[in-house]
C-alpha positions as a Markdown table, in Angstrom:
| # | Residue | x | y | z |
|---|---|---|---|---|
| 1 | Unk | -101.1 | 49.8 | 20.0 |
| 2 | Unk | -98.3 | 49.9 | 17.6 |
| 3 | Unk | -94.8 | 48.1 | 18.8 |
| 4 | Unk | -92.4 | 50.9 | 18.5 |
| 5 | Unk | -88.4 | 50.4 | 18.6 |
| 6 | Unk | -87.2 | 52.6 | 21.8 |
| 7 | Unk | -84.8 | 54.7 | 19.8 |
| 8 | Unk | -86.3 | 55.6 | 16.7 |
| 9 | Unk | -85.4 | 59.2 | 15.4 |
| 10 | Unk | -82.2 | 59.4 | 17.0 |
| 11 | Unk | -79.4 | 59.3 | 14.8 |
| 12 | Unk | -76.0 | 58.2 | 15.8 |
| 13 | Unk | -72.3 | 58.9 | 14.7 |
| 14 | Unk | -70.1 | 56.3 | 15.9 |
| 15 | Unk | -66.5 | 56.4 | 14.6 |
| 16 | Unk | -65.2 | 53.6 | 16.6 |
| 17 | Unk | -63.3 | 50.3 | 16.1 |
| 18 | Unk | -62.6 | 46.8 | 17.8 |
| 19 | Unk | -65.5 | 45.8 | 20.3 |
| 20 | Unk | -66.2 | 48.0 | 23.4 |
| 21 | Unk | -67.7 | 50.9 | 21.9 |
| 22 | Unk | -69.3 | 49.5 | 18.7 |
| 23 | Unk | -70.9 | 47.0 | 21.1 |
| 24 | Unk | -72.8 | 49.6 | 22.4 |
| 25 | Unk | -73.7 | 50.7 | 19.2 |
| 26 | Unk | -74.9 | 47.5 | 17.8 |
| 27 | Unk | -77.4 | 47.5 | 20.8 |
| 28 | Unk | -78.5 | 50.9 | 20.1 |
| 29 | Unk | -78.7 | 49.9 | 16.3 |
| 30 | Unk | -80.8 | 47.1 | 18.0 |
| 31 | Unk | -83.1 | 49.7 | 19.6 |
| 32 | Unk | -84.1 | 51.2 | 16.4 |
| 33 | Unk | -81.6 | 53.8 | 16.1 |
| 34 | Unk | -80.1 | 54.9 | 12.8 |
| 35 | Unk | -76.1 | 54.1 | 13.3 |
| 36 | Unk | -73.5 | 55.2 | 10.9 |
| 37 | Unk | -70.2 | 53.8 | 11.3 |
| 38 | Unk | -67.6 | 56.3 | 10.3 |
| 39 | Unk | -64.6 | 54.5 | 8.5 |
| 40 | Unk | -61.1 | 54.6 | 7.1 |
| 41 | Unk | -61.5 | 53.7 | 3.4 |
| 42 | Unk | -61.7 | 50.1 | 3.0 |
| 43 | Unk | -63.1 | 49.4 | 6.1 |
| 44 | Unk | -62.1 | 49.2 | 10.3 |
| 45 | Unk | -59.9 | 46.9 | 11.1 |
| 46 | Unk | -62.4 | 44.5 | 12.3 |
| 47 | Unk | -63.6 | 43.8 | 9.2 |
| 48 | Unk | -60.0 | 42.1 | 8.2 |
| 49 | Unk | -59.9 | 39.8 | 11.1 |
| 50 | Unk | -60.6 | 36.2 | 10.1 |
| 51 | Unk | -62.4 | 34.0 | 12.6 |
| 52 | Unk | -60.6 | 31.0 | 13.7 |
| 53 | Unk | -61.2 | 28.4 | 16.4 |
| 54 | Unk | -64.5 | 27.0 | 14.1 |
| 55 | Unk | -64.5 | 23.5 | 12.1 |
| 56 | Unk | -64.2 | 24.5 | 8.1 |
| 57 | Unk | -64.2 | 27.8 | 6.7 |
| 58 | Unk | -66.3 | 30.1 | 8.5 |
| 59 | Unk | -69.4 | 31.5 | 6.4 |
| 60 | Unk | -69.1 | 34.9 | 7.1 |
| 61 | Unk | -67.0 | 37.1 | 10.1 |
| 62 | Unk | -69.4 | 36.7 | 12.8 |
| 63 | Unk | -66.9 | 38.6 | 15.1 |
| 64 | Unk | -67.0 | 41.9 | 13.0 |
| 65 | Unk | -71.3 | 41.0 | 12.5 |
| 66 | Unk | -72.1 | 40.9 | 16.0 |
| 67 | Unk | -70.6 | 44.3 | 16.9 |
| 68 | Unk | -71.8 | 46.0 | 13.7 |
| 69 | Unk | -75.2 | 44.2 | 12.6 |
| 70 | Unk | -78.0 | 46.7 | 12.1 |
| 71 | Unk | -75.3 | 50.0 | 10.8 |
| 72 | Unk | -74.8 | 51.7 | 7.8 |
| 73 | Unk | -71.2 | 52.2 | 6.7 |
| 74 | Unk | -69.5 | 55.6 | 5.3 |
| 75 | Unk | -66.1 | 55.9 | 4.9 |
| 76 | Unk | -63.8 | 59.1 | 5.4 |
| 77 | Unk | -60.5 | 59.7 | 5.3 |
| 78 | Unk | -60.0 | 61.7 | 8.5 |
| 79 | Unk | -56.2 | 62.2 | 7.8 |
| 80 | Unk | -57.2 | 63.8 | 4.5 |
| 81 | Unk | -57.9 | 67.4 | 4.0 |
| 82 | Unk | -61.7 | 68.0 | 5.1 |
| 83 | Unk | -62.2 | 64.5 | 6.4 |
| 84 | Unk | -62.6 | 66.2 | 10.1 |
| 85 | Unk | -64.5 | 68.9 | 9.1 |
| 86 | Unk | -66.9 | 66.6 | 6.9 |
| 87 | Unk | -67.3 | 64.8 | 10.2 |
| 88 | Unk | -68.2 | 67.6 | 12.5 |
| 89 | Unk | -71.1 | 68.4 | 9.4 |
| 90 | Unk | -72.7 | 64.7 | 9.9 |
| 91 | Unk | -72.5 | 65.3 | 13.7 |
| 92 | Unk | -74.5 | 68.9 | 13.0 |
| 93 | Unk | -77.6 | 66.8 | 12.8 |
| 94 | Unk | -76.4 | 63.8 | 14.6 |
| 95 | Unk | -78.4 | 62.9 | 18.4 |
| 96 | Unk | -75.4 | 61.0 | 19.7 |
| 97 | Unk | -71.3 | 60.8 | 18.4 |
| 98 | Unk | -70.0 | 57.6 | 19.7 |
| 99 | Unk | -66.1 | 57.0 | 20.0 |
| 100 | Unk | -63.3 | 55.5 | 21.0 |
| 101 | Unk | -60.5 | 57.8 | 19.8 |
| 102 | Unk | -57.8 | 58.7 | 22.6 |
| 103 | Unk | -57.1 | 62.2 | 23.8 |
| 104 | Unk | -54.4 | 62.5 | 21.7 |
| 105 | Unk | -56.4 | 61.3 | 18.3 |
| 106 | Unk | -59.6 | 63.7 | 19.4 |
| 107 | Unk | -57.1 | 66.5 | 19.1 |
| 108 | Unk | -55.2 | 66.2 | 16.2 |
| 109 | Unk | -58.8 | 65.9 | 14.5 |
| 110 | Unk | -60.7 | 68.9 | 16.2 |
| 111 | Unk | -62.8 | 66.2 | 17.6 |
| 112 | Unk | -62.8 | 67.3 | 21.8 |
| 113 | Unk | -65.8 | 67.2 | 23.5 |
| 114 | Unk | -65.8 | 70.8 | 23.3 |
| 115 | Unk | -65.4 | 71.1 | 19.5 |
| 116 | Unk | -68.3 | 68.4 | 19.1 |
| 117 | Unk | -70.6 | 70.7 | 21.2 |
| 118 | Unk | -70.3 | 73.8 | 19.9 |
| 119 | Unk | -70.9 | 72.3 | 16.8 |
| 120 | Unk | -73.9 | 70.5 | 18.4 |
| 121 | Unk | -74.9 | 71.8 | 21.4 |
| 122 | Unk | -77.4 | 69.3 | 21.8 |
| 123 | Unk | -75.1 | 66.4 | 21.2 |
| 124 | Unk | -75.1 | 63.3 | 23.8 |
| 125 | Unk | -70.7 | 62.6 | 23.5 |
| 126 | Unk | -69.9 | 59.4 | 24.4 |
| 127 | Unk | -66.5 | 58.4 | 24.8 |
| 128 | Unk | -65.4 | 54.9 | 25.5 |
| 129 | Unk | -61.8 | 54.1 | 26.2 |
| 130 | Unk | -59.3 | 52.3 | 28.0 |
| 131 | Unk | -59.1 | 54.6 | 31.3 |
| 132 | Unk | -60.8 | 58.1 | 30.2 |
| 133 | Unk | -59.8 | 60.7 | 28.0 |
| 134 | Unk | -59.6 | 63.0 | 31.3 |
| 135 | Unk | -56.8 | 62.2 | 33.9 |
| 136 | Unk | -53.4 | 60.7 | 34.1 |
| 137 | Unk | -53.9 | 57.9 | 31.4 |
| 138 | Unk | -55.8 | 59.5 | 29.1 |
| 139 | Unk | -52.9 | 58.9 | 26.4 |
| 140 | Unk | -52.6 | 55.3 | 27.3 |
| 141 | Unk | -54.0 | 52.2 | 25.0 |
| 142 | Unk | -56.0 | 49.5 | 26.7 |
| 143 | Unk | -58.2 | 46.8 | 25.3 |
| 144 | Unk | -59.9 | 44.6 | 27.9 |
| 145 | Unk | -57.4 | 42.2 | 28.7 |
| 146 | Unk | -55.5 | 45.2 | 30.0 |
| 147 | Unk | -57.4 | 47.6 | 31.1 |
| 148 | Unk | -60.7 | 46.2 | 32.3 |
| 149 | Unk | -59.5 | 42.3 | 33.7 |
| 150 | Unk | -55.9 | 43.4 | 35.0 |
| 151 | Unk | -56.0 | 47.4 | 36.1 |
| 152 | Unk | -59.4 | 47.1 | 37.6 |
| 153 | Unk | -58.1 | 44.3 | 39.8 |
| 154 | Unk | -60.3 | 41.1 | 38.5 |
| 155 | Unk | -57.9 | 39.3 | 37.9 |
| 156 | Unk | -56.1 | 39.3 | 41.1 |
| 157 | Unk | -59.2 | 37.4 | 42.4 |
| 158 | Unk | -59.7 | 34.7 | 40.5 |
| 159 | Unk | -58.3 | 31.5 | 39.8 |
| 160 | Unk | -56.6 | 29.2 | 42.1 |
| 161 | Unk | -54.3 | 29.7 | 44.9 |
| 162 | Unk | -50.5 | 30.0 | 43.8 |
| 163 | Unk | -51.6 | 29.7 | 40.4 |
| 164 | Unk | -50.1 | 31.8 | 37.8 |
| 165 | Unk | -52.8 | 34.5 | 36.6 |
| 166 | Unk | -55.9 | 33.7 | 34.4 |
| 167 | Unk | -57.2 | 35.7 | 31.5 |
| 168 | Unk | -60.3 | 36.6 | 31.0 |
| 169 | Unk | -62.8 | 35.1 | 28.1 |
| 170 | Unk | -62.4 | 37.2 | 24.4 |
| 171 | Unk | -64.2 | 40.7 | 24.5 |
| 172 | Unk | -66.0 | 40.2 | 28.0 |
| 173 | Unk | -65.0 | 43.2 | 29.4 |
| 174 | Unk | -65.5 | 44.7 | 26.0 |
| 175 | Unk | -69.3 | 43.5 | 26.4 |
| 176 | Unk | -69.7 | 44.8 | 30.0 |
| 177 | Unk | -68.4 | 48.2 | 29.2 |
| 178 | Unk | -70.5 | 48.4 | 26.2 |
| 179 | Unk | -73.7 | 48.3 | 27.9 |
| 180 | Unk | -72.6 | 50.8 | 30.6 |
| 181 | Unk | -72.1 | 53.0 | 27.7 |
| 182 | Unk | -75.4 | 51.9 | 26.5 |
| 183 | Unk | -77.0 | 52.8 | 30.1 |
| 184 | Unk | -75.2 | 56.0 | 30.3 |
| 185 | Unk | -76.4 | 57.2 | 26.7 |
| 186 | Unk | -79.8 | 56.7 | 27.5 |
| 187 | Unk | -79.5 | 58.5 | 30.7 |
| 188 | Unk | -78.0 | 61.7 | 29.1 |
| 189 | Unk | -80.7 | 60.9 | 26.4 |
| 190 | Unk | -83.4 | 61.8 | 29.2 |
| 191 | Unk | -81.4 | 64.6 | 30.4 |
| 192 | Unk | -81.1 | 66.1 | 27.1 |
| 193 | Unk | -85.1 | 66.1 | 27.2 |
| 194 | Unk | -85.0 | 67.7 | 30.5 |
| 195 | Unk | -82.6 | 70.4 | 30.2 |
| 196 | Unk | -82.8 | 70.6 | 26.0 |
| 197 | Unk | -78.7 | 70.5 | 26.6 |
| 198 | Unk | -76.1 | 67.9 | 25.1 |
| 199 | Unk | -73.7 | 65.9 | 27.4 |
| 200 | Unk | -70.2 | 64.4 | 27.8 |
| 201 | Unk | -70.7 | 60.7 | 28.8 |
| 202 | Unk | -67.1 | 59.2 | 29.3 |
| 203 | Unk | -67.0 | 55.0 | 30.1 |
| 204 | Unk | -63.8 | 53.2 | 30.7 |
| 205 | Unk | -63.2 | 49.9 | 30.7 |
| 206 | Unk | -61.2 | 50.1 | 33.8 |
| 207 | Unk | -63.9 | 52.1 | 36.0 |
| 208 | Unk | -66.9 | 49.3 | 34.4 |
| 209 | Unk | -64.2 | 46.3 | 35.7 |
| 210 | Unk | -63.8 | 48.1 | 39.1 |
| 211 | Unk | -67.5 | 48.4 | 39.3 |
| 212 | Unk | -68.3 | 44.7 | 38.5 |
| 213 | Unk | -66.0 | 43.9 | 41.8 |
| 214 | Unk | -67.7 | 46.9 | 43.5 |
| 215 | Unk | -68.8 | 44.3 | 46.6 |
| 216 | Unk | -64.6 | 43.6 | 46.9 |
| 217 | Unk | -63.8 | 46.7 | 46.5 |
| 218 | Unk | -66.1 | 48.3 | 49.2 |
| 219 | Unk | -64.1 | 46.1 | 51.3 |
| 220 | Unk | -61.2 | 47.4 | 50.4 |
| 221 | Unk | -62.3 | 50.9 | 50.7 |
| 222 | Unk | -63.1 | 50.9 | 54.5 |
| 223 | Unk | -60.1 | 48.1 | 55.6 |
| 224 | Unk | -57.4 | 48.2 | 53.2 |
| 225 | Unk | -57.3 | 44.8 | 52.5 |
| 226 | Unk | -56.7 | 42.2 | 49.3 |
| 227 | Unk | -59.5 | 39.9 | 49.5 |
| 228 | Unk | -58.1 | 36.1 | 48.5 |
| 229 | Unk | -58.1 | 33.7 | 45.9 |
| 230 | Unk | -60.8 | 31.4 | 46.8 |
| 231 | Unk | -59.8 | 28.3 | 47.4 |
| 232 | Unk | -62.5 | 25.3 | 46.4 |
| 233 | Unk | -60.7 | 22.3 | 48.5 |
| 234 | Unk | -60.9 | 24.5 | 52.4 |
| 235 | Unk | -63.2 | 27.0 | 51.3 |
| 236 | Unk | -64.9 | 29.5 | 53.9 |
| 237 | Unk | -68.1 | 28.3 | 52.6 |
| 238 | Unk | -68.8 | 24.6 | 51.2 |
| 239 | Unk | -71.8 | 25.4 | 50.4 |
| 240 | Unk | -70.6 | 28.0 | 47.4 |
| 241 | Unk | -68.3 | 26.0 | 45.5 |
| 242 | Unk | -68.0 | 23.5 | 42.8 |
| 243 | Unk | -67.9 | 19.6 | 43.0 |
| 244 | Unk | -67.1 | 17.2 | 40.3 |
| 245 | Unk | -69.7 | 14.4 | 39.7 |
| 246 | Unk | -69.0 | 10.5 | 38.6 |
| 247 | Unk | -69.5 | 11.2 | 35.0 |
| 248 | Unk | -66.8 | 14.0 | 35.0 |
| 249 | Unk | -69.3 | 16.8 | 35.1 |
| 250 | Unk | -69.0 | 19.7 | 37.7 |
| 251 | Unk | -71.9 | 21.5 | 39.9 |
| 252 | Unk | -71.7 | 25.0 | 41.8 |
| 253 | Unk | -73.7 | 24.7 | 44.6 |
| 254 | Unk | -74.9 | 28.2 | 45.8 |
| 255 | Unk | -75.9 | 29.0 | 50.0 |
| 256 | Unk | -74.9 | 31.9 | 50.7 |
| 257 | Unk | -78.2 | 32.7 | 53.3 |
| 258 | Unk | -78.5 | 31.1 | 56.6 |
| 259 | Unk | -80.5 | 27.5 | 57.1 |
| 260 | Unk | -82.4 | 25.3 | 56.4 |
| 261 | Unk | -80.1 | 25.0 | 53.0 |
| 262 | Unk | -77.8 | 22.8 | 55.0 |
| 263 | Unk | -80.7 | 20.2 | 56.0 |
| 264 | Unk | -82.0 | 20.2 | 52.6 |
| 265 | Unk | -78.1 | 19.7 | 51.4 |
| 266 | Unk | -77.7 | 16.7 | 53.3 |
| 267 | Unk | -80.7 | 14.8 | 52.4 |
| 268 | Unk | -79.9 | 14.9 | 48.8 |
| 269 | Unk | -76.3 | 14.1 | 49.1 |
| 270 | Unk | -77.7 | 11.6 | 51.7 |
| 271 | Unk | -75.2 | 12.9 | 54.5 |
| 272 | Unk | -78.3 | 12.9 | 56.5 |
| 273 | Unk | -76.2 | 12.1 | 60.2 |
| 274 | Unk | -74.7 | 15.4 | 59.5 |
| 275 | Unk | -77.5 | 17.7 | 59.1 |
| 276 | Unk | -77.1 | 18.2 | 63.0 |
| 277 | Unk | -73.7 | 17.7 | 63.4 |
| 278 | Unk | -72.1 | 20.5 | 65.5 |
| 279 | Unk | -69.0 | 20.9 | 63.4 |
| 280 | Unk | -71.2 | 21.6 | 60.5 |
| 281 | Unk | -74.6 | 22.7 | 61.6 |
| 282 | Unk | -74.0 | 26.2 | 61.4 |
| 283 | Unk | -72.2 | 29.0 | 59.0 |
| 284 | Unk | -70.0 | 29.6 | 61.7 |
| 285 | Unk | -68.9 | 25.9 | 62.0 |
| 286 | Unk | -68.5 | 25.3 | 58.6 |
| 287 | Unk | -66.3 | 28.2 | 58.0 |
| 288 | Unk | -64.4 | 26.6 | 60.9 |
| 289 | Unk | -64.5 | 23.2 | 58.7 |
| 290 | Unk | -64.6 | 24.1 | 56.1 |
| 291 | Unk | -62.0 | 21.9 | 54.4 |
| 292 | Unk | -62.7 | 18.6 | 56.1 |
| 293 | Unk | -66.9 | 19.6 | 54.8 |
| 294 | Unk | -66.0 | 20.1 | 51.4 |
| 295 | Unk | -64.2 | 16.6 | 51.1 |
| 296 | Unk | -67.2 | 15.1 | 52.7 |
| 297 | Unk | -69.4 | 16.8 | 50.0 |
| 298 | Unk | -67.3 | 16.0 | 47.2 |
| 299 | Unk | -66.7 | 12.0 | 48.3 |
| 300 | Unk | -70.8 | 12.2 | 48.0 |
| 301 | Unk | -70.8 | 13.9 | 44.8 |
| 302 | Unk | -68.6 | 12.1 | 43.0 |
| 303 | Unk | -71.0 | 8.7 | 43.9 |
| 304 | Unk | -73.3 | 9.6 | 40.9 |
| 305 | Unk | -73.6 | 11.3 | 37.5 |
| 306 | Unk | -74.7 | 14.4 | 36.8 |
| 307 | Unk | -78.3 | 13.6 | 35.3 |
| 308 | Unk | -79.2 | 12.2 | 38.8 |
| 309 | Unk | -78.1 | 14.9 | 41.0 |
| 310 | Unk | -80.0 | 17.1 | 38.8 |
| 311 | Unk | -83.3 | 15.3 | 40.3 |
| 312 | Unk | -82.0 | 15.3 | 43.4 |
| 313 | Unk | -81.0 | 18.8 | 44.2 |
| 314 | Unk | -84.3 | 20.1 | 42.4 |
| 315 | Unk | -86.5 | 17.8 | 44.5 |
| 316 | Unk | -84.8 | 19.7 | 47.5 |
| 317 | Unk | -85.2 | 23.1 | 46.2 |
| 318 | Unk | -81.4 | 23.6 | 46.3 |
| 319 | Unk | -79.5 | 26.3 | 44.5 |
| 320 | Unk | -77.2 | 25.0 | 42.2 |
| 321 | Unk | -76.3 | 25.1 | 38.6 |
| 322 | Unk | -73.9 | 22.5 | 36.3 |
| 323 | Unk | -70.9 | 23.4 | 34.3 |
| 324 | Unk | -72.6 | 24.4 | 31.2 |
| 325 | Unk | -70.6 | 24.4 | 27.8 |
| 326 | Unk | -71.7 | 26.3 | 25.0 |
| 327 | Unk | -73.1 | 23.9 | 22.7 |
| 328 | Unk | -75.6 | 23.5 | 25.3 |
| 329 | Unk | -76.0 | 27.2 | 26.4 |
| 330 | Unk | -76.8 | 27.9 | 22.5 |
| 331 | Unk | -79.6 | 25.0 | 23.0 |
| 332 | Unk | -80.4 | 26.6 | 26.6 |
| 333 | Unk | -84.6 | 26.9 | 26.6 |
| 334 | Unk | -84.3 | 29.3 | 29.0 |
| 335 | Unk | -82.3 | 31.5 | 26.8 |
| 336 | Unk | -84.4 | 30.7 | 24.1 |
| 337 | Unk | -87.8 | 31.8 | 25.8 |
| 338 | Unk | -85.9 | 34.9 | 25.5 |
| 339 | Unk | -84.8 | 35.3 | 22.0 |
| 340 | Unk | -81.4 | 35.5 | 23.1 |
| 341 | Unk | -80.0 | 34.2 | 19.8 |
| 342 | Unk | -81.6 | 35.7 | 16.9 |
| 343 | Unk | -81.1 | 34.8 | 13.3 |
| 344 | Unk | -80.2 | 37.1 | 10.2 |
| 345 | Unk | -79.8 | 36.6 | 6.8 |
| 346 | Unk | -76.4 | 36.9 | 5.4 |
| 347 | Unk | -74.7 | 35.0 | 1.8 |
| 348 | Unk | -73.6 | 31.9 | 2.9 |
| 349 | Unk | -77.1 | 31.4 | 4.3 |
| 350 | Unk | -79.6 | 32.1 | 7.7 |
| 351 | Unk | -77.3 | 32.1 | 10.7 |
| 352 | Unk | -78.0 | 33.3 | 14.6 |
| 353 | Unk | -76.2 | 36.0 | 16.6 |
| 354 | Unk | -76.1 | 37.4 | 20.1 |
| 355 | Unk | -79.1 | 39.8 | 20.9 |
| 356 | Unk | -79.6 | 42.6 | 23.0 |
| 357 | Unk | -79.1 | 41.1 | 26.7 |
| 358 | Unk | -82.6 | 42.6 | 28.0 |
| 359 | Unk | -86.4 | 42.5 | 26.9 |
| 360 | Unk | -88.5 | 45.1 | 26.9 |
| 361 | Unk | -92.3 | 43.8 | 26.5 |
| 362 | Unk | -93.7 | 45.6 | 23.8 |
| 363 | Unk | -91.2 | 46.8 | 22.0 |
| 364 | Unk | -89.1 | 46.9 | 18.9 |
| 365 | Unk | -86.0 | 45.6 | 19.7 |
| 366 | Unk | -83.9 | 42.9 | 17.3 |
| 367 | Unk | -81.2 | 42.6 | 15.4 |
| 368 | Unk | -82.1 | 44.2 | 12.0 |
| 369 | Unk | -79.6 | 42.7 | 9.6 |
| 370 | Unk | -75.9 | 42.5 | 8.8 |
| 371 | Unk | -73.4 | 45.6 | 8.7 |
| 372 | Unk | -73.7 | 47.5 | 5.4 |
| 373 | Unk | -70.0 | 46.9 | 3.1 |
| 374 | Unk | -67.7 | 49.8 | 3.9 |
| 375 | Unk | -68.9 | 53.0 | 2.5 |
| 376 | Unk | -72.3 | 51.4 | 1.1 |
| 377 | Unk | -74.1 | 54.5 | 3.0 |
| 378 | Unk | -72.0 | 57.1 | 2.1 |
| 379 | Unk | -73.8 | 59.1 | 0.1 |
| 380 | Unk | -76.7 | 58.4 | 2.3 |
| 381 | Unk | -75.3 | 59.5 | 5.4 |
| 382 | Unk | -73.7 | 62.7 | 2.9 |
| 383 | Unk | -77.1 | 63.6 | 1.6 |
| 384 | Unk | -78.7 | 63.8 | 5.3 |
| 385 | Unk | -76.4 | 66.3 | 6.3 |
| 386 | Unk | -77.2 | 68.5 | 3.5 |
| 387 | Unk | -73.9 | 68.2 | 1.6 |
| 388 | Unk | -74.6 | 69.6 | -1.9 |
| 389 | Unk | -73.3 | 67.7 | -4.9 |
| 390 | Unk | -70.5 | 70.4 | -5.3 |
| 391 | Unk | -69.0 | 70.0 | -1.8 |
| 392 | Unk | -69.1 | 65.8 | -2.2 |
| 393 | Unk | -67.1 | 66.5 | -5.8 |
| 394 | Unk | -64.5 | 68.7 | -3.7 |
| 395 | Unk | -64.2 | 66.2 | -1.2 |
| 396 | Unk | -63.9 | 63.3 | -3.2 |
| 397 | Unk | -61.1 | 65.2 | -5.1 |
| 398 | Unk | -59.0 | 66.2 | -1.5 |
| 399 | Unk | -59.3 | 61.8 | -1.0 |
| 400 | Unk | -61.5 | 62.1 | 1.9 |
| 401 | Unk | -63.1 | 59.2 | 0.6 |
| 402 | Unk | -60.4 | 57.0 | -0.1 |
């Protein structure tokens, strides 16, 4: 049986920049779909951003490369004459017209959902923005940071007690909303086979943050309330929290199901008097003490080094996991069982990226090579839509490519 990539034959338009929404297209471009990038002459924005943080120069913009590997590029001028209209013709034949664009932007360039499909009625839109192009903000710019980490309320619940805020890690909203776009175009993929009919998908960043603190927010919902800051030295549970080890290394232990855990707990730590102890036999109890516990815990922990607790915990069958840093998550086997970091070719040699965060068995699905350079598929993308030589002249003389 031949390995097929999932999304071969479908075509997608994305004119899109930064991370959220070409994320989403990278991992379609991973599926197998064709993926043009629409962009200004000279390339997104993206493209200009020069990695920092690295030893030495860096080989090649891995920030731009891992939200763009696998697409071909064409440029267009959309403030030129005939740049919108030369984009509605690529959508003609297009399966799905990815975007981040605000209301305001989709207007000025005839580029509304309800332009796009009566151009294409069997279109899958998919709009990815800050918080919707429908509704109260639809004019209002948000990049993660703002719109997914703060307005969605994440923030508010993390950190430390009395702290001032903590931001969130570069692009991981961005990354999160992506593949609920991802999701949602596959879904209105299906339905377009169901119904032969196109579809408006709309993701926000806010609405994906909200939904990743869905459990808090249910809470909310029914009683009001602001959950708190959890607080690791009188938490409500001891069992879910992190310890610090001899050697300086830190474990998260994770109970959050009734017994035996603590029995098992307390032979590791060798706490064994306390495995019946009434003040901390039970969840109950240990909510009740739960600051004098945790000291107890972490006075055990803090008695050996991280490779030994390791055995110890495992030999229990305990739930736990150590403060990983990345050098050691890139050398993860785990993650590597699973392809997670895949290599391509680029000129300053054979590096890895990111891949696609699933696996589907029998199936296509990689990362299929850098971005193209800005406008190398032009022409391509031109030719596909049935553009004679004439019309590309014309165009090229009103600027629409640059």
């Amino acid at each position: 049986m031949p390995v097929t990539a999932p999304l071969s034959g479908i075509t997608v338009i994305e004119a899109a920049n930064y991370v959220a929404a070409p994320a989403a297209g990278a991992l379609m471009a991973d599926l197998g779909a064709t993926v043009y990038k629409i962009e200004p002459p000279g390339g997104e924005v993206m493209r200009g951003v020069v990695p920092t943080g690295g030893p030495g120069n860096m080989p090649f913009n891995f920030l731009f490369e891992l939200e763009n590997r696998g697409k071909k590029s064409v440029t267009i001028a959309l403030d030129a004459p005939g740049g919108p209209s030369l984009l509605l013709r690529l959508l003609e034949k297009a399966d799905v017209f990815l975007t981040n664009f605000m209301a305001p932007r989709l207007e000025k360039f005839g580029l509304t959902p309800e332009a796009v499909l009566a151009a294409n009625p069997r279109l899958i839109y998919v709009s990815v923005s800050g918080y919707g192009i429908t509704g109260p903000d639809a004019a209002r710019p948000g990049f993660d940071f703002s719109a997914f980490w703060t307005r969605s309320g994440i923030m508010s619940l993390v950190g430390h007690p009395g702290a001032p805020p903590v931001l969130s890690r570069i692009a991981q909203g961005d990354h999160t909303t992506g593949i609920n776009a991802l999701a949602a175009t596959l879904a209105a993929l299906r339905l377009r086979d169901l119904t032969g009919e196109g579809q408006v998908v709309e993701i926000s960043l806010q609405q994906t943050g909200a939904y990743t603190i869905a459990t808090d927010l249910s809470r909310t919902l029914v009683d009001g309330t602001q959950p708190k800051v959890m607080d690791r030295t009188a938490p409500d549970n001891p069992l879910f929290n992190t310890y610090p080890t001899r050697d300086g290394n830190w474990i998260l232990l994770v109970h959050m199901t009734p017994d035996p855990y603590w029995p098992k707990l307390c032979a590791a730590l060798g706490l064994t008097s306390m495995a019946d102890d009434p003040d901390c036999a039970t969840m109950a109890a240990r909510r009740t003490n739960g600051r004098a516990l945790a000291a107890a815990i972490e006075a055990a922990f803090l008695q050996d080094d991280l490779a030994n607790w390791a055995k110890k915990l495992d030999a229990h069958g305990l739930i736990w996991a150590p403060r990983t840093e990345l050098p050691d998550v890139v050398a993860d086997p785990a993650l590597r069982s699973r392809d997670a970091f895949q290599p391509f070719d680029t000129p300053g040699g054979r590096f890895e990226t990111v891949g696609a965060p699933f696996v589907i068995r029998d199936a296509d699905v990689r990362v299929r090579g850098m971005a193209s350079e800005a406008g190398a598929d032009t022409a391509e993308a031109l030719a596909a839509a049935g553009l004679s030589e004439d019309e590309v002249a014309r165009l090229a003389e009103q600027g629409v490519f640059g």
